[in-house]
ROSEBA-705969 format. One line per 3 residues: number of its first residue (from 1); for each residue y negated, z negated, x negated of C-alpha. Coordinates in nm, 2 decimals, always signed. Last residue first. Example, Ala and Ser with C-alpha at 12.3 -4.5 7.8 and 13.67 -1.06 7.14 Angstrom:
2
2> +0.11/-0.71/-1.37; +0.45/-0.78/-1.23
This chain:
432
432> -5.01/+1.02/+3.44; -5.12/+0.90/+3.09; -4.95/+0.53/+2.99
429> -5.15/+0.32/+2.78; -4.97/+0.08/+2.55; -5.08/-0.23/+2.43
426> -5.02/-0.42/+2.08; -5.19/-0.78/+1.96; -5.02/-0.87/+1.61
423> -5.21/-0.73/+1.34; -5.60/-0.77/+1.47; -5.59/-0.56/+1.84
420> -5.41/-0.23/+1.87; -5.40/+0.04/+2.12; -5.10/+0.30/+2.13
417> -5.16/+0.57/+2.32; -4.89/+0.78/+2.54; -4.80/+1.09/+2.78
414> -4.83/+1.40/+2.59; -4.54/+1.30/+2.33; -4.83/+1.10/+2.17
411> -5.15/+1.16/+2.34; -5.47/+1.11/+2.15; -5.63/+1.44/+2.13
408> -5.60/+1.43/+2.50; -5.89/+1.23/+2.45; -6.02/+0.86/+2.37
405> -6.35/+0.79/+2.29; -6.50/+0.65/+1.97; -6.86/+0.48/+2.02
402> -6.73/+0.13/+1.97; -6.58/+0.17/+1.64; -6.21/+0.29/+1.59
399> -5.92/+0.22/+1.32; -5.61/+0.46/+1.29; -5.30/+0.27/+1.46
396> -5.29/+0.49/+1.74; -5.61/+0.36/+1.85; -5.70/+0.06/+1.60
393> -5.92/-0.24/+1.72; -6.02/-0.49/+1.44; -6.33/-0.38/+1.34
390> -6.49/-0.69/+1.41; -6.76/-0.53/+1.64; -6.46/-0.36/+1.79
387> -6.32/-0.66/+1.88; -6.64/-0.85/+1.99; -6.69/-0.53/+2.23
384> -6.38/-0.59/+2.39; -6.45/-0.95/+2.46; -6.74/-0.88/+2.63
381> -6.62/-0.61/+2.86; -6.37/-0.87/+3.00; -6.05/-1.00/+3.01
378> -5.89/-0.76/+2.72; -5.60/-0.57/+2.82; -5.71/-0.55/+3.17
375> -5.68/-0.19/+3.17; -5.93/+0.04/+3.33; -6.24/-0.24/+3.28
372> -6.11/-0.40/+2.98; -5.97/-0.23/+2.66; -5.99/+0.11/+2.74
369> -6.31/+0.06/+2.92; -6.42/-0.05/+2.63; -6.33/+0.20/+2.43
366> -6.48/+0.48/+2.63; -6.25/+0.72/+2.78; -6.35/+1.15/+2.70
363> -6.35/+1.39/+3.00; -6.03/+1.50/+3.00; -5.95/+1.13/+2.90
360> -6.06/+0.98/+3.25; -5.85/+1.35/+3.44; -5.54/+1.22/+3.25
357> -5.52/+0.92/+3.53; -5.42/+0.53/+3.41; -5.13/+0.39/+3.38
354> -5.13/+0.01/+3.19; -4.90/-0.18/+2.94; -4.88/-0.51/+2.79
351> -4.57/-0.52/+2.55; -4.27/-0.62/+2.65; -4.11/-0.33/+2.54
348> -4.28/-0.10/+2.31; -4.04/+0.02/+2.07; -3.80/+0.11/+2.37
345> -4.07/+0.31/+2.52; -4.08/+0.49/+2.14; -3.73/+0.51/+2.08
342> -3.74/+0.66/+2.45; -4.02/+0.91/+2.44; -3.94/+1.06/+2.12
339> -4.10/+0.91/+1.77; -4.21/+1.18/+1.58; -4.57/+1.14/+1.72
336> -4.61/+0.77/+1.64; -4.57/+0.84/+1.27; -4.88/+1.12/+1.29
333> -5.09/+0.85/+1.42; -5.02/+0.65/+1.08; -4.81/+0.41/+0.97
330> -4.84/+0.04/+0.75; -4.58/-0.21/+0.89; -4.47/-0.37/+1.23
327> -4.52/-0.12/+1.51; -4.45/+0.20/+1.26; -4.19/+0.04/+1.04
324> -3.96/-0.08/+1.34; -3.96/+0.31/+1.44; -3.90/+0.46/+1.10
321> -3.62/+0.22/+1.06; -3.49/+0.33/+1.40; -3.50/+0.69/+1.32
318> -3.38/+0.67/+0.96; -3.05/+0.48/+1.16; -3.00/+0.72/+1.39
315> -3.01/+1.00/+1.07; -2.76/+0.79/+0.92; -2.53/+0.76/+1.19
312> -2.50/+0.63/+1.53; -2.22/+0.31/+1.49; -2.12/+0.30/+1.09
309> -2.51/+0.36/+1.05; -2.65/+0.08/+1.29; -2.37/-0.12/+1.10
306> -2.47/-0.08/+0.76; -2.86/-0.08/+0.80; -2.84/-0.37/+1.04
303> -2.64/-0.58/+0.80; -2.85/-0.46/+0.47; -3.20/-0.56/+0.67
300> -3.01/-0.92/+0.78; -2.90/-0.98/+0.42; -3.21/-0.88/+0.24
297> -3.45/-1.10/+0.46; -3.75/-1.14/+0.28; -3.82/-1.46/+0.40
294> -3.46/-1.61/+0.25; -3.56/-1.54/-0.11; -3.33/-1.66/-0.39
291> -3.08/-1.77/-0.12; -3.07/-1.36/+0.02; -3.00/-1.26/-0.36
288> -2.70/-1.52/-0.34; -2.58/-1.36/+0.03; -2.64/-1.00/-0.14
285> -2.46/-1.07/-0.43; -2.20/-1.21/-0.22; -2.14/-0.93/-0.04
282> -2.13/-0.69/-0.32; -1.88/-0.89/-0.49; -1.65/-0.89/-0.18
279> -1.66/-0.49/-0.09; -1.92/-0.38/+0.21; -1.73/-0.27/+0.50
276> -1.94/-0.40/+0.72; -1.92/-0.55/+1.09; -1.70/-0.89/+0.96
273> -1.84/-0.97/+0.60; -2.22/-0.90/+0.71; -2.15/-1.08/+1.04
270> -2.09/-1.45/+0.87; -2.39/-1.45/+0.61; -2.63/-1.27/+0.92
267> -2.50/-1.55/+1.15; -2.61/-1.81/+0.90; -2.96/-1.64/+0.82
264> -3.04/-1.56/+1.19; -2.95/-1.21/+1.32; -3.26/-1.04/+1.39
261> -3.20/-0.73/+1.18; -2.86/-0.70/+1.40; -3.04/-0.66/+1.72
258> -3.30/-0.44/+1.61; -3.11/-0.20/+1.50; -2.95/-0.18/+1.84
255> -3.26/-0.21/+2.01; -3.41/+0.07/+1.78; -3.01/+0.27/+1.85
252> -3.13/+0.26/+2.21; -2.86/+0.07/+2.40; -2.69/+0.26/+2.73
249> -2.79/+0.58/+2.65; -2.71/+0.52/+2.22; -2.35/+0.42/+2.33
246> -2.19/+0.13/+2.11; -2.39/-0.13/+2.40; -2.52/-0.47/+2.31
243> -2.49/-0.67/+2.62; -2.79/-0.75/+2.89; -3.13/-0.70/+2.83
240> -3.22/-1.07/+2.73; -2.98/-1.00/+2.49; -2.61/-1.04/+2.44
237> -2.36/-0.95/+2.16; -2.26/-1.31/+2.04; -2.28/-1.60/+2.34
234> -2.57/-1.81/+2.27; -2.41/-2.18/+2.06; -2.69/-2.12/+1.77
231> -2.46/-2.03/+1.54; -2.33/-1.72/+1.72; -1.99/-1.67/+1.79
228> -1.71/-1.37/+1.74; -1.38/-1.44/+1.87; -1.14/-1.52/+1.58
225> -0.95/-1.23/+1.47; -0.55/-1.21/+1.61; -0.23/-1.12/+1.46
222> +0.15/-1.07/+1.57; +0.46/-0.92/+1.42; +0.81/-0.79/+1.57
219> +1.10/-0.69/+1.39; +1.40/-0.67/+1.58; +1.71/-0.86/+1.49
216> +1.72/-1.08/+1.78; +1.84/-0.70/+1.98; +1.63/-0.46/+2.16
213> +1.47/-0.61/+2.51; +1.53/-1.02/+2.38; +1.34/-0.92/+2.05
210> +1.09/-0.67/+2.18; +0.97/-0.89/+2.48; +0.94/-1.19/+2.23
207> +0.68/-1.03/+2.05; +0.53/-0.88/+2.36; +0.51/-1.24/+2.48
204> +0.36/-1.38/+2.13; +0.09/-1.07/+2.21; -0.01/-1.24/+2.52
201> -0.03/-1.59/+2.44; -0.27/-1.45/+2.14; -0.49/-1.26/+2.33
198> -0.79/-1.50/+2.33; -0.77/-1.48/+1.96; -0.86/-1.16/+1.94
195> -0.62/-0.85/+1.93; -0.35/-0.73/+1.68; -0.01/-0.63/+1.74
192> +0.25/-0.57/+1.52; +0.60/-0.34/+1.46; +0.45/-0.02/+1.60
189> +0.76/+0.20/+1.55; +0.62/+0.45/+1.75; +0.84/+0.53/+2.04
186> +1.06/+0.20/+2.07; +0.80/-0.03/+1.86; +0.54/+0.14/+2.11
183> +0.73/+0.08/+2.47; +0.80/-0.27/+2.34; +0.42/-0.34/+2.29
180> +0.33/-0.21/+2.63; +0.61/-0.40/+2.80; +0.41/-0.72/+2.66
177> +0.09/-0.57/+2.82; +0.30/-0.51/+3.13; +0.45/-0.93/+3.12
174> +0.15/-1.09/+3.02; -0.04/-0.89/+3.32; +0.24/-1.00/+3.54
171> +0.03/-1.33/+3.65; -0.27/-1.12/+3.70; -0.10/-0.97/+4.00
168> +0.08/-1.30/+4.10; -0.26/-1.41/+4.19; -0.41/-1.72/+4.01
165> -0.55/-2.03/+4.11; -0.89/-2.03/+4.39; -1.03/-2.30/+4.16
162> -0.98/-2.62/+4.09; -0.83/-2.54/+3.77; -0.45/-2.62/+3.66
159> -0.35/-2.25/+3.74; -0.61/-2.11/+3.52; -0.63/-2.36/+3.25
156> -0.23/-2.31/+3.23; -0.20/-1.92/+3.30; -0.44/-1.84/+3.01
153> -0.30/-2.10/+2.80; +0.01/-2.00/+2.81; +0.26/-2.24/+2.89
150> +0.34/-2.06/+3.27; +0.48/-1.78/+3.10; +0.78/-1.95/+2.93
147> +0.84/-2.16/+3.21; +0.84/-1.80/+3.44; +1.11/-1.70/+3.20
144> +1.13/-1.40/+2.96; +1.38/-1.12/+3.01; +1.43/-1.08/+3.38
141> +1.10/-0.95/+3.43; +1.14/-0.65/+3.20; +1.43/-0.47/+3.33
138> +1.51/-0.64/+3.64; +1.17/-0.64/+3.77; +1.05/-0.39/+3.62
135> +1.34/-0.15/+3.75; +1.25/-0.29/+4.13; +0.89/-0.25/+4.05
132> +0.89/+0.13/+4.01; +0.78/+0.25/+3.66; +0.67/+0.60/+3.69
129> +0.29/+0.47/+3.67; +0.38/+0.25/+3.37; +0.46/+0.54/+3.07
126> +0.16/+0.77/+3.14; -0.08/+0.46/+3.25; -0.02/+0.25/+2.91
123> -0.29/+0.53/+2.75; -0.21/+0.61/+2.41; -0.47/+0.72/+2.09
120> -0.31/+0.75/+1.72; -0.43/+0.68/+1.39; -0.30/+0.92/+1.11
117> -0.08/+0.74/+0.86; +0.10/+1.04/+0.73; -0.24/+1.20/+0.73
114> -0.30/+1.54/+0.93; -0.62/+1.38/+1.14; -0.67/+1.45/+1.52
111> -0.69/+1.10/+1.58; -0.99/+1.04/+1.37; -1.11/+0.68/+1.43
108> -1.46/+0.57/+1.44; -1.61/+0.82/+1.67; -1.29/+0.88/+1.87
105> -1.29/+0.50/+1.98; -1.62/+0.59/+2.20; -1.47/+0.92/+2.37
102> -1.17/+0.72/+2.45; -1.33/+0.44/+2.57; -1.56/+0.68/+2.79
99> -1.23/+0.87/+2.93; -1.06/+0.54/+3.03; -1.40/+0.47/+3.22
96> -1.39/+0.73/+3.45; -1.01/+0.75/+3.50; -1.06/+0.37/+3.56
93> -1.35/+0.44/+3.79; -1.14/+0.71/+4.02; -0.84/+0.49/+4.04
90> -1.07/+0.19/+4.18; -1.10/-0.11/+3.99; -0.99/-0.46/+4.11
87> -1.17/-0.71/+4.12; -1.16/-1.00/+3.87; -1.00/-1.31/+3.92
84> -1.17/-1.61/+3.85; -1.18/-1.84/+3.56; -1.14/-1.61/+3.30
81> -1.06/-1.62/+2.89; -0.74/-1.44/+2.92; -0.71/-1.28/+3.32
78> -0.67/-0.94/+3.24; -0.70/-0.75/+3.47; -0.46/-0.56/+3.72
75> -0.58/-0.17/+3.71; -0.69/-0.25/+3.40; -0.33/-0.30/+3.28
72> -0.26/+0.05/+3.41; -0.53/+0.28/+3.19; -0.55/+0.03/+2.92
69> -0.62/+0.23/+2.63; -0.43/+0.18/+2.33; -0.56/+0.23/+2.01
66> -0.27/+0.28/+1.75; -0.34/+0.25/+1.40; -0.09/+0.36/+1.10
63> -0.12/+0.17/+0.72; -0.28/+0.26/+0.44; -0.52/+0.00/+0.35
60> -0.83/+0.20/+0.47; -0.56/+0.27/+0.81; -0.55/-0.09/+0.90
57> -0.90/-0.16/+0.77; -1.07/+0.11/+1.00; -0.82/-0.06/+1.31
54> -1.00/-0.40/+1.23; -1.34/-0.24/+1.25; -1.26/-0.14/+1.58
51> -1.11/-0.51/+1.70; -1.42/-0.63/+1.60; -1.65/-0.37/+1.77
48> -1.53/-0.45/+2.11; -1.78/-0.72/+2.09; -2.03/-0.48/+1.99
45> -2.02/-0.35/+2.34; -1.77/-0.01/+2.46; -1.80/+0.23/+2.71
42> -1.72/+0.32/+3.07; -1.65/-0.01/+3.16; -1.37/-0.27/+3.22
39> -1.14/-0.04/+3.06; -0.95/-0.30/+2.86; -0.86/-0.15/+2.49
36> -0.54/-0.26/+2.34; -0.48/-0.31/+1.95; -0.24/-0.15/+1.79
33> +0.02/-0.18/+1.46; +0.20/+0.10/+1.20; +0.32/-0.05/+0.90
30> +0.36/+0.16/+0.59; +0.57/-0.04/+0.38; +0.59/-0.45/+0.20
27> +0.29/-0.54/+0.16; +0.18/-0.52/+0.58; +0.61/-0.68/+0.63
24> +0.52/-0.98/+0.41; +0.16/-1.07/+0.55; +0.32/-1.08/+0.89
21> +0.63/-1.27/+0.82; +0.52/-1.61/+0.96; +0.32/-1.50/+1.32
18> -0.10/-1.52/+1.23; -0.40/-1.64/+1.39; -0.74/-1.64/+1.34
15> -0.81/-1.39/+1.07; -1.12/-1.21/+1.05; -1.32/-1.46/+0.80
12> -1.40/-1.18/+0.59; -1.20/-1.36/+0.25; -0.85/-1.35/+0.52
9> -0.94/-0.97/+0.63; -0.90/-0.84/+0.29; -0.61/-1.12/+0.20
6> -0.41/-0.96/+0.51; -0.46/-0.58/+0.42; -0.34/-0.61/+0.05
3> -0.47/-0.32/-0.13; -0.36/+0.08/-0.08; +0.00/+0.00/+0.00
């Protein structure tokens, strides 16, 4: 093998769990392993980003990943980690979002490579929906005890809880994502499954599933990553905007950018070892160069340049960078008109913003109009002139006096100006 897989992921903190033998049989050969994908949504968050990355150091170190769509478990759910059951997906949906998954995983694997250890996409629909229940019943059901199943921890807190319980539907989930990992050691040879550490009483059933299904000889392994946390206690991949998204419609690549470079210091230590693929001495170079200098924030601008580029690209990335530069460092007029609508309505969010009609810059807007009477921005026609008296007011970051007047000139993307006040006071006027 290329390096040793299991001491890689140990040093990045990505090991939670591990069955005895694991380390052994990923040294030993060519080991071909999967991780399952639940189609909840159309597309994948940065949680799901984990479980990615660990697929990238399966076939870096030379062995065979297998992503494996859940097109029938997500017709059931997955109750790991829930407290209520989740409703159930129509047909049409899961297609939908089964195709979005697959698009998504396609960027960072390459199933259509030639490699003897070329990664490999399934969906559990094409070998569950022939299944009838009477054969899965005897077949599958009979192997593995309902005491067994009860001790997991999933069915334990859920059944134990004052809530509504668990349906029988969710109950079988163990037992179909267990079938899922015999079906692959049958037609794949996967010999291990990895997941996160929510999904360890599942795997340990598919484990056992291959055993008492083939014979107490078979090989079957099991791994899981912790589940990703921030220091502060806030749950890791969520903003005030909802999750971080892997698709550029659904987060701007600035707000993904953004995310990452405002990691805190101790997350930003943790996350640059788990989301990169940076080797160990360059890592800690970076986290001892970061200790020299904490305010200039080496390790959270090398995290959000590594994974906005692993995600979207480099030419994503430029575009972000560019756009973070131009509303917090030196840029020019000319920077604000590269910027396309989006990156640069996603630039300014949350900052004050006003419409007003093209016909009052046909004709030439005074500044303090701009700044008071049309906008609000500043309270009063008085404070607008103290501004510009004190030089401080910038139209599309270039400085203005109190005689300049705003124009069609001024319109970014035909549509925008930027107004400034001192360094940290931004508006945005909106041209309809």
């Amino acid at each position: 093998m290329n390096s040793n897989l299991v001491e890689e992921l140990r040093w990045r903190g990505m090991i939670h769990d591990i069955m005895p033998g694991t380390e052994e049989q990923l040294n030993k050969e060519m080991t071909t392993a999967y991780i399952g994908f639940d189609p909840t949504s159309d597309s994948l968050h940065i949680g799901s980003l984990v479980p990615i990355i660990l697929l990238m150091h399966l076939y870096k170190s030379g062995h065979k990943p297998i992503a494996l769509v859940g097109g029938a478990t997500g017709m059931i759910g997955d109750p790991s980690g829930k407290s209520d059951e989740r409703n159930l997906l129509t047909e049409d949906i899961l297609n939908h979002n089964v195709a979005g998954i697959k698009r998504v995983l396609s960027r960072f694997l390459d199933f259509n490579s030639n490699t003897d250890n070329a990664p490999i996409l399934v969906n559990n629909y094409d070998w569950m929906k022939d299944f009838s229940f009477i054969d899965f019943a005897r077949d599958v059901g009979k192997r593995i005890t309902v005491n067994y199943m009860m001790a997991k921890d999933s069915v334990k807190k859920r059944v134990s809880s004052e809530g509504a319980g668990m349906s029988f539907t969710e109950f079988t989930y163990q037992l179909i994502q267990g079938y899922d990992f015999y079906h692959l050691h049958k037609t794949h040879n996967c010999l291990l499954q990895m997941g996160g550490s929510d999904q360890w009483g599942n795997i340990t059933t598919g484990t056992e599933l291959v055993r008492r299904m083939n014979d107490e000889a078979s090989k079957a392994y099991a791994m899981t990553c912790p589940l990703i946390t921030k220091a502060d206690g806030s749950k890791f991949g969520k903003t005030a905007g909802g999750n971080v998204w892997l698709d550029a419609d659904k987060t701007s690549v600035y707000r993904f950018y953004q995310f990452w470079l405002n990691a805190s210091d101790v997350d930003a230590e943790k996350y640059i070892k788990i989301f990169t693929f940076l080797d160990k001495e360059t890592v800690e170079g970076l986290i001892a160069e970061h200790a020299e200098a904490p305010h200039a924030r080496v390790l959270q601008k090398r995290l959000a340049q590594e994974v906005t580029t692993l995600v979207h690209g480099e030419e994503a990335l430029e575009n972000a960078i560019k756009a973070t530069q131009i509303l917090f460092g030196k840029s020019t007029a000319e920077d604000f008109k590269q910027l396309d609508e989006q990156t640069l309505l996603d630039v300014f969010e949350g900052v004050p913003q006003a419409e007003i009609d093209r016909a009052d810059i046909e004709e030439g807007l005074d500044m303090i109009a701009a700044l008071s009477a049309k906008t609000n921005f500043l309270n009063s026609n008085g404070d607008a002139r103290r501004a510009l008296k004190e030089n401080s007011v910038a139209v599309n970051k270039t400085k203005v006096k109190e005689d300049y007047k705003i124009t069609t000139d001024d319109l970014i993307n035909d549509k925008f100006i930027t107004i400034q006040r001192g360094r940290k006071k931004n508006f945005l006027l909106i041209v309809k």
